[in-house]
N, C-alpha and C positions, 0 to 999 in steps of 0.2 A: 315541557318535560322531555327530555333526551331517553330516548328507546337503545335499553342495553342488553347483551347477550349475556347470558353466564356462560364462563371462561373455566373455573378452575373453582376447587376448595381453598379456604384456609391454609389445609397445612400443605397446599403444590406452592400459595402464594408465596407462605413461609421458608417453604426451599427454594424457592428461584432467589428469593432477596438474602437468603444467607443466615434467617435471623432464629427460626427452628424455634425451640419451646424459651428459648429466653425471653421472647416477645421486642418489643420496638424499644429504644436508645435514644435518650433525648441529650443532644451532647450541643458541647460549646465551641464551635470553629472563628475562624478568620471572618472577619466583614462582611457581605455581601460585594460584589464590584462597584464601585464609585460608577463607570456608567456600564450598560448593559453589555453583555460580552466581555468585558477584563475578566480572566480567570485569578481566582484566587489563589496563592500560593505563599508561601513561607519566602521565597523571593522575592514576593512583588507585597509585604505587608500594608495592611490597612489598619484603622483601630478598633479595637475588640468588639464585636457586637455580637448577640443572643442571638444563635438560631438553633430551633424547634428541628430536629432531624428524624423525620417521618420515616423512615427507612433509610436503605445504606446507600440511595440515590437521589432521595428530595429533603433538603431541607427550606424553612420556609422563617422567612424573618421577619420582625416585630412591624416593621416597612412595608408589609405584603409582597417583598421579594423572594420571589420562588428562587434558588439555587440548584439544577442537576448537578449531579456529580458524574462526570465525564470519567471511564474508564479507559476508554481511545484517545491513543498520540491524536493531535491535531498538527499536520503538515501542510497547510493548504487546502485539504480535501475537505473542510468544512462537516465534519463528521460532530464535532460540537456544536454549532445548529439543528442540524437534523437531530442528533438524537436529544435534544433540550426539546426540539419541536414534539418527538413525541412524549414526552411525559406533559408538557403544554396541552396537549389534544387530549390524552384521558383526566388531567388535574381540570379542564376547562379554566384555564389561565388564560389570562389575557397575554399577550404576546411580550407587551411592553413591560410585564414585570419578571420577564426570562430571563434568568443570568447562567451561570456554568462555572466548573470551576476542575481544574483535574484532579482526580481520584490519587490516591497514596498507594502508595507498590504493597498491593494486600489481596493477595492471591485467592484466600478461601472467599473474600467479599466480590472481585471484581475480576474473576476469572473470564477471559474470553470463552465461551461455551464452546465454540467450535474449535478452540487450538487447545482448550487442557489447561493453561496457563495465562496470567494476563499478560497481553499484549494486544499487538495491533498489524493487519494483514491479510494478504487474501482477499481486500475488499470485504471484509468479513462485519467492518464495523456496525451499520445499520442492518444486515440481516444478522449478525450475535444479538442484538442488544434491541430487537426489535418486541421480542414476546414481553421482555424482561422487563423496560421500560415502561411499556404498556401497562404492567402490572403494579409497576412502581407508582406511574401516576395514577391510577384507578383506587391503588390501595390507600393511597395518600389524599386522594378524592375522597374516600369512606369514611375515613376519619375524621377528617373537616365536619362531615356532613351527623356524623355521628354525635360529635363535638356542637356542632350547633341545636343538633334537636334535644340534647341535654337540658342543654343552656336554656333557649326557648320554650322548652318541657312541649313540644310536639313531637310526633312521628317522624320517624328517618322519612317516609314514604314522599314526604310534603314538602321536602327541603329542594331548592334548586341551585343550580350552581349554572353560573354564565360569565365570560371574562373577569376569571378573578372574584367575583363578588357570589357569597351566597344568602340565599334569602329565603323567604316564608309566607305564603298569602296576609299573614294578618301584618307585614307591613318591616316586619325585623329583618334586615341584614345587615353583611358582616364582611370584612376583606379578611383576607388569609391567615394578618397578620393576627388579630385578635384572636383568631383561635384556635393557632397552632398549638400552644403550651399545652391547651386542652386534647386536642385532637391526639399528641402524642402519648396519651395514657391512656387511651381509649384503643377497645380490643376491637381486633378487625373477625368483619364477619365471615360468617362461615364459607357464603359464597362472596366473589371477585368477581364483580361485573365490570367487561368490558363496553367498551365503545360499538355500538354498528357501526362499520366503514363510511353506511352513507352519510350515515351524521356528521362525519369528519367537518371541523371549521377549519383547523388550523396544516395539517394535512393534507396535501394535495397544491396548494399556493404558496404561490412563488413569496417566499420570508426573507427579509434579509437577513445578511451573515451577520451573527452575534457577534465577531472578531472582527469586522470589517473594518470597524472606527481604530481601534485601538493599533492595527495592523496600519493604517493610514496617519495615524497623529503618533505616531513612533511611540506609543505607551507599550506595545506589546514586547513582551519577551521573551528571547533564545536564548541559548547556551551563551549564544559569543557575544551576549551582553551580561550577563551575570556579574556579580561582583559584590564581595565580603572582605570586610575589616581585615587590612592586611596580606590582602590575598597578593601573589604571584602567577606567574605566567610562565607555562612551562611548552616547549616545543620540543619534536623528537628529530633523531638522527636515523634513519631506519635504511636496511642493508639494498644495494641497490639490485640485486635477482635476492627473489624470493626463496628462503630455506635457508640462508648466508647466515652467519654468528660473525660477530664480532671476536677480530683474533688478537688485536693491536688496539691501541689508541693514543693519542698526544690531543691533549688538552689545554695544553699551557698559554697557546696564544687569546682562546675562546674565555680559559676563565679570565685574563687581564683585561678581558670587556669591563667598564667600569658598569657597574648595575649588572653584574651577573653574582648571583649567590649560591648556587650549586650547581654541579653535571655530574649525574649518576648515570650508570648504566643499569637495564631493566632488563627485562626478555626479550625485547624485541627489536631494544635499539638504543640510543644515549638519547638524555634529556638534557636541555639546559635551562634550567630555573631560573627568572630575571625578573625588574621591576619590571617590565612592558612586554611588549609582542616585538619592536625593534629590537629593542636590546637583544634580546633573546635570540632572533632570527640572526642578526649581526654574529652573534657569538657561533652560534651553528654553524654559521660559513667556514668557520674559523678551524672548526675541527678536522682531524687528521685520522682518519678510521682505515685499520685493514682489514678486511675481513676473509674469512675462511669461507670459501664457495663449493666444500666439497660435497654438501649436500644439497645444493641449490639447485633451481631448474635454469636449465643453460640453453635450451633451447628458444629460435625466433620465431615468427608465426609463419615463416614458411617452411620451416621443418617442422612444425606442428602438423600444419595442415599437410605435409605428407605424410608424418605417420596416421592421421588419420585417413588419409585416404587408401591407407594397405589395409589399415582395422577393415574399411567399407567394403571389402573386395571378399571377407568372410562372414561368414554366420555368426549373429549374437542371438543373447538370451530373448527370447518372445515375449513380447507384450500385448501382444493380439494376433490371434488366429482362425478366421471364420474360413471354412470353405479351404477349397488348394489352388492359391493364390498361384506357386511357382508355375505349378501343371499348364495352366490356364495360362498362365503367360510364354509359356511356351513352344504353346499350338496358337500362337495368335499371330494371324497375319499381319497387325502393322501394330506392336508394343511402341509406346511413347516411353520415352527414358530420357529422365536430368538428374544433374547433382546440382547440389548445392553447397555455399561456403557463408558461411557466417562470423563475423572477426569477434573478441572480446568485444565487451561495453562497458562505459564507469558510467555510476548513475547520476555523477556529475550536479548533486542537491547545488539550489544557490547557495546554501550557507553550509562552509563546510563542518565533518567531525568536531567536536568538541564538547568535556564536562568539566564540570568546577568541584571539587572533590575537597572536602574538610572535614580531615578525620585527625581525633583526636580521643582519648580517653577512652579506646577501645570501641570505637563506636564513628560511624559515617554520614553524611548526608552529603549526595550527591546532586546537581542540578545539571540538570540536560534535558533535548528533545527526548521520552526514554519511547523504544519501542516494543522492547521484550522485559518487560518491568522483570519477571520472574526469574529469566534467564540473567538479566544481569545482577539482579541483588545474590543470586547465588555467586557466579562469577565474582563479584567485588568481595563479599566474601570468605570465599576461597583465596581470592590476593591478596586481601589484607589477615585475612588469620582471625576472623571475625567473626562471630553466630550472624546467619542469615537475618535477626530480627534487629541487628544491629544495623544493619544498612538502611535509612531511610532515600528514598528518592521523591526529589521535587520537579517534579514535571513541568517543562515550559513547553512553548511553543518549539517548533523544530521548523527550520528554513526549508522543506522538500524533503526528502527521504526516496520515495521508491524503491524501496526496502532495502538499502546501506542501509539504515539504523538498525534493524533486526538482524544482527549478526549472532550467531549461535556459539559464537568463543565470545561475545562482546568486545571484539577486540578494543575499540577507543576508551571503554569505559576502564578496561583490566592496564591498559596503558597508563591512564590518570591517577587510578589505585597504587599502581607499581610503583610510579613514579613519589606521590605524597607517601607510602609507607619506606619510601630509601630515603628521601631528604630530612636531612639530621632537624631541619626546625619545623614542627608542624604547625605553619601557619597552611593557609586555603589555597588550592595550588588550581590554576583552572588551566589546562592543557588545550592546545588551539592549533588545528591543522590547516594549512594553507592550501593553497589550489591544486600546489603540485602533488604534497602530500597525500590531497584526493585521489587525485589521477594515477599517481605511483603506487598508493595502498592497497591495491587490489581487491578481492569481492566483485570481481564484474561478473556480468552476465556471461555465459561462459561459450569460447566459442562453441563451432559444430560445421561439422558435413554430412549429409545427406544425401543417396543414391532413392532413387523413387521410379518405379515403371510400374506401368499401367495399360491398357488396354480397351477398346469401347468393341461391341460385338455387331453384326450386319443388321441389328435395328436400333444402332444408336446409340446403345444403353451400356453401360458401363462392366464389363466383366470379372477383371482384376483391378487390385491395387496389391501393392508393397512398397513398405515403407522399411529401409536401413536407414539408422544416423549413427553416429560417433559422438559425443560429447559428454562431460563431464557432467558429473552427479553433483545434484546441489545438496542433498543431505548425506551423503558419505563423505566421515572423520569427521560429525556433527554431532551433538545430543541426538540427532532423527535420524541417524541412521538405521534404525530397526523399522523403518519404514521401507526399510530396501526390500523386495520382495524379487526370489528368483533371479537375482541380479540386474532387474529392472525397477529404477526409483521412476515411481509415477509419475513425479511435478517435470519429468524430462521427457516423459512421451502426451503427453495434456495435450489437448488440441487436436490428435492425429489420432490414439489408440482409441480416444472415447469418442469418435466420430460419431453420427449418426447417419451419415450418408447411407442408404441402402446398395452397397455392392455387394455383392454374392461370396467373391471369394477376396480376405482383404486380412493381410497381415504388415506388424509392425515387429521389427527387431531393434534392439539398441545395446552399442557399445557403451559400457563406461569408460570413458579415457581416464587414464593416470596421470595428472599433469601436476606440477608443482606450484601451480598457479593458482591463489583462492578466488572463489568463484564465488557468486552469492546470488538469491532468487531477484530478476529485477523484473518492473512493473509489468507483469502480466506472464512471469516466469517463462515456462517452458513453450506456453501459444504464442508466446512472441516471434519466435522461429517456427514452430508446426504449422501457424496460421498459413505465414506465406508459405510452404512449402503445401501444404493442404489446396489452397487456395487458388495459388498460379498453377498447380498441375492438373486440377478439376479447370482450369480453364484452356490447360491447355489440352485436355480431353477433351471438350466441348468443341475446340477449331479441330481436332482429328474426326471429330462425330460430326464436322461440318454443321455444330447446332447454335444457339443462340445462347449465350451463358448464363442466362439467367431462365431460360426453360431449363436447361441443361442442369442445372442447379434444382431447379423444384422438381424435377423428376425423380430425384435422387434423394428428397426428401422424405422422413413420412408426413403422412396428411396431417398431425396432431401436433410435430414440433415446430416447436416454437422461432425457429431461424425462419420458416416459411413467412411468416406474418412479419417478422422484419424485412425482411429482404422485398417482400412485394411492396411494402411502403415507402421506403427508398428510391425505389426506383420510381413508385409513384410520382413522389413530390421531387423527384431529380428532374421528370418532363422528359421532351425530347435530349437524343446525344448531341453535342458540336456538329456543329460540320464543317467537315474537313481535320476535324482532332483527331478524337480517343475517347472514351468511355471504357473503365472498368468497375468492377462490382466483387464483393468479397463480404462473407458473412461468416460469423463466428460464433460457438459458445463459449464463456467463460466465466468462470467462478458464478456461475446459476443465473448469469445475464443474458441475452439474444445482442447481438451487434451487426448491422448491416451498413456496410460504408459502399457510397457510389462514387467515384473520382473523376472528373470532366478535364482532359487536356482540350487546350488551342494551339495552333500552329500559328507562333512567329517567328517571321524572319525565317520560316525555314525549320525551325527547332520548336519541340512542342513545350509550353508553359502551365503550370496547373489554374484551372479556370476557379473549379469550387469543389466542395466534399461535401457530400449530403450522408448524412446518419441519420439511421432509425435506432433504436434502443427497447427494448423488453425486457423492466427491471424489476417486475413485479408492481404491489402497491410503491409510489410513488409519496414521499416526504415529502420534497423538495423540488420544483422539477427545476427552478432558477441554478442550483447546485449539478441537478442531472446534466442538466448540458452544460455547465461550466467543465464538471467533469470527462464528457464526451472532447468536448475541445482540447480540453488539455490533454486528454488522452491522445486526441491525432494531432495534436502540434508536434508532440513527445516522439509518438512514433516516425513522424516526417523526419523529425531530427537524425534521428539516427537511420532512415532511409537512404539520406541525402548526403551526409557528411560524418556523422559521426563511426568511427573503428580507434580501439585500442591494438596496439601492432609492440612486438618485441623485436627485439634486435641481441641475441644470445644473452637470452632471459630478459633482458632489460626493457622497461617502457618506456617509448621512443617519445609518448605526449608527455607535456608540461602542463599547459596550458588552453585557454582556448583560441588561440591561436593557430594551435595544431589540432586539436579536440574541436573539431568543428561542430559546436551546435548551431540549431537554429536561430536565425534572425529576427527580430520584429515584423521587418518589408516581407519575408519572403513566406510568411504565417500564410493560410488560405483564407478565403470567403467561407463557412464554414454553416452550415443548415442543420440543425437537429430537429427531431423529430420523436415522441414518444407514443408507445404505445398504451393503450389500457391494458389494467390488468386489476384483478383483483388477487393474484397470486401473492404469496407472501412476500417481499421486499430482498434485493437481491445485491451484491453490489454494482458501485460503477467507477470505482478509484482505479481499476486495471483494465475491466475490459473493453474501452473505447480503444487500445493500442492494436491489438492483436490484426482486426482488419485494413485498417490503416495502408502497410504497405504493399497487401500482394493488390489490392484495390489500384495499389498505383501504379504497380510495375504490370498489372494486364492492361489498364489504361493507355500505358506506352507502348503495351503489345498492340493492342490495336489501331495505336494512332501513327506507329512507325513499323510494325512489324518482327521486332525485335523482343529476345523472349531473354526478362533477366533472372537468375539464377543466384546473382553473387551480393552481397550488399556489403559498405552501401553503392550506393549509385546517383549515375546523373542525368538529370531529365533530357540535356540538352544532347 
């Protein structure tokens, strides 16, 4: 018998699952998945089968197939495994009868607790959905169990439950499937007993991905595989500087494409409606657009980056001020002072923008990766002329994201909308952005500059810091703009303001630039830029303090946070530095995770090479860890990427990238040797879809500092 804590009443279980005095809902969905991990959906149907819906996240079917209902995008980050695994660990399911399936765009049921709204973000998915889940399979456990001592006419007390199967000393058991029916009309008791941690079976071990097969035998489905009865294919014409209208147009030669059926204009730019994605594209060429530039942003990144750097040279709004940071740098005998320069970034998903939009009779369904379910059913909405409970969204899989999908105007979706509410025939119109499209649509990470001095005092220890930067707000002319506080949006100072380093006197200012360029949060938002800027200048404090960087570092910490216990295990399992290389070291918080990245250059030929990256990670209780280090990797592949070659650049207003060709990402060969490491914890569960990024590059650019002596400032950069 499994040893359980009580958690919660009745009516707390009742409000986390949404269900309040109406009590549980036995309702009739889609199939269960033909094999484990196919999510189910209204795109990908199956044939009707009965399932028992225990709540607003387990259903369970005649088959003994458990179903979660997955309220989180799945982009790669394997967030429907993990969170199937936990209602698996409190239902005591066996593993093999796990399936998943995505949740319907239904706010009051499947609201992300920590964003207000359903969606997905912030790394937020397994520590949102962590209490909830728990509750869900426990509550879903009760009832089984309740359902069985009925039936058997024994005591709840006597009942057990082990993979899947529950049973009874005198000899009776039962798989799921037999008595769910029952179980769903049975009232949950007063107390919700959880799981002890230690008991954890399924929690804690390495699981495979539920999507992995289906991801592998091309079953799985994206946007840009979608496809309905009659549907078209629609691609846009959109203005080449950002702000531009359309002034002019000739059409004539694009529509005598043979397979072109319509070209409307929308908000944001002309459409061409075709049987295909050639045709279509073909015909796009074809077109003849003038546009009005008088509102546009005309500006290139090198006139950017000087009017930012006159911003840097004045006083902005404070977002941190402990102590008198200026005073103190003042009277200091030897301030350390750098700027830094950070270009745009596109987040460059493999599979670009795209949704399949069939609205007709006043009423929508939408199919796409979705990531702000809430934000864009209102958006589609507002485009089509619609009630918000007319929009239905079918969630598929999405190719990457890195938060392009979370756009807060939804641009691509309001685009698909615009477009099927102008074309005079509504047949199913599925909109499909190309590579360049990506790259030229903007939302990138938005650039910045950064002035940073500092000071260490005659025992070593650090005495001031200041922090100025320039860049552009991610939630201003957004829905979240009322997040702006004193003219400093917090997701832009992350990283630097919320430091914990103990310096005595330590402020941070921030410009918001005004630029006409949309910008959007990319993986790991504002610590993507704070990290390195935080990071390379605590190291390059350590070589003024003549100290070891990673004393230099733990001195600076307190004794109780949690970077300490990453950082010193990193380095641990990193061993000795090269010789004759580099070694550098950088550790980070973000979104409630600990990350310590160690980077090992070698000297060939002269020119230093990346040897290996060793991470530690402090992510709380641990799901998955097979997933945690997927994620840690992909996090510093991502980051290397955009260390090493990736910048978005204009040329009077224009973006100068296509393709990747110019858009240099990452390669397969030039990936690292790559080490993770996790720490214990029994803290609550934290994410890890962003914060592997953040340490990544100043790890690499002190690395170079020490292995060449050269101290970089500007990204990206190159090793050689």
């Amino acid at each position: 018998m499994l040893k359980f804590l009580p958690q919660t009443s009745r009516r707390d279980f009742l409000k986390v699952l949404g269900l309040g005095a109406a009590g549980l809902v036995v309702g009739c969905t889609g199939s269960p998945p033909a094999s484990p991990g196919t999510p189910v959906s209204s795109a990908t149907p199956s044939p009707a089968a009965q399932l028992e819906e225990l709540n607003h996240f387990v259903k369970i079917g005649a088959d003994d197939r458990v179903t979660v209902v997955v309220k989180h995008s799945e982009f790669g980050q394997g967030s429907s495994t993990g969170l199937t695994a936990i209602v698996a660990e409190e239902l005591d399911a066996d593993w093999s009868q796990m399936a998943w399936e995505f949740a319907p765009a239904d706010n009051k049921k499947y609201a992300n607790t920590l964003m207000g709204i359903q969606g997905t973000g912030g790394s937020s998915a397994i520590a949102n959905s962590w209490q909830e889940l728990r509750l869900s399979g426990a509550g879903a456990r009760a009832l089984l169990v309740a359902a069985a001592a009925a039936e058997w006419k024994v005591p709840v007390s006597e009942i057990e439950v082990s993979k899947g199967t529950i049973s009874h000393k005198s000899g009776k058991s039962s798989g799921f499937g037999a008595l769910a029916a029952a179980a769903a009309r049975q009232k949950l008791p007063e107390k919700v007993l959880l799981k002890d941690p230690s008991k954890f079976t399924l929690i804690g071990q390495p699981l495979p991905r539920l999507d992995g097969a289906v991801k592998t035998n091309g079953q799985a489905q994206f946007a840009i595989d979608q496809s309905l009865p009659g549907m078209r294919i629609a691609v846009m014409l959109r203005p080449p500087k950002f702000g531009a209208k359309l002034k002019k147009l000739d059409d004539a030669a694009a529509k005598a494409v043979s397979g072109v059926f319509e070209i409307v204009t929308v908000a944001r730019g002309v459409a061409v409606i075709a049987k295909d994605f050639w045709t279509a594209q073909k015909a796009k060429r074809l077109l003849q657009a003038e546009w009005d530039f008088t509102k546009a942003e005309k500006r290139g990144s090198a006139e950017l980056f000087r009017d930012y750097k006159k911003q840097l040279k004045t006083p902005g709004p404070v977002a941190r001020n402990d102590g008198k940071a200026e005073a103190t740098l003042a009277g200091a005998a030897h301030p350390v002072e750098l700027e830094y320069e950070f270009p745009y970034l596109a987040h460059a998903p493999m599979e670009p923008l795209g949704c399949l939009v069939d609205f007709k009779n006043g009423e929508v369904d939408l199919y796409y990766g979705a990531q702000l379910q809430t934000v864009d059913q209102a958006s589609a909405a507002a485009t089509l002329g619609i009630s918000q409970e007319k929009v239905r969204i079918n969630s598929v899989f999405g190719g990457g994201s890195f938060g392009r999908r979370a756009t807060p105007d939804s641009d691509y979706v309001v685009e698909a909308c615009s477009i099927a509410k102008a074309a005079k025939e509504k047949t199913p119109i599925k909109l499909i952005w190309d590579r360049t499209d990506d790259l030229h649509g903007g939302r990138y990470r938005p650039m910045s500059v950064h002035r940073v001095r500092g000071a260490v005092g005659a025992d070593g220890k650090p005495t001031a810091f200041f922090h100025r930067m320039v860049v552009q707000s991610f939630l201003a002319d957004s829905p979240f703009a009322m997040m702006i506080k004193d003219g400093v949006d917090a997701t832009s100072v992350e990283g630097s303001a919320n430091s914990d380093y103990q310096i005595p006197n330590f402020r941070v200012e921030v410009h918001m630039a005004r630029v006409g360029i949309p910008t959007l949060w990319w993986r790991s938002v504002g610590h993507t830029y704070n990290a390195f800027v935080m990071e390379t200048f605590v190291d390059a404090l350590a070589h003024a303090a003549r100290q070891d960087p990673v004393k230099f570092r733990l001195a600076m910490l307190p004794k109780r946070s949690r970077r300490r216990g990453v950082l010193e295990l990193a380095v641990e399992k990193a061993g000795k530095p090269p010789q004759g290389g580099g070694r550098g070291v950088a550790v980070h918080e973000s979104f409630g995770s600990f990350v310590a990245q160690v980077v090992d250059l070698e000297m060939k030929g002269g020119k230093p090479s990346l040897l290996k990256v060793v991470c530690a990670v402090d992510c709380g209780i641990v799901i998955n860890p097979d997933q945690v280090k997927s994620q840690m990797e992909s996090g510093i592949n991502y980051a290397l990427s955009a260390a090493l070659g990736e910048a978005i650049t204009l040329k009077d207003g224009e973006v100068e990238q296509s393709n990747f060709d110019a858009y240099k990402v990452l390669r397969l060969p030039a990936a690292p040797p790559i080490e993770v490491f996790i720490v214990e914890s029994n803290a609550a569960p934290t994410g890890t879809g962003e914060p592997g990024v953040p340490p990544l590059a100043p790890a690499l650019a002190n690395a170079l500092f020490a292995a060449t002596g050269k101290r970089i400032t500007r990204l990206p950069f190159t090793l050689g």
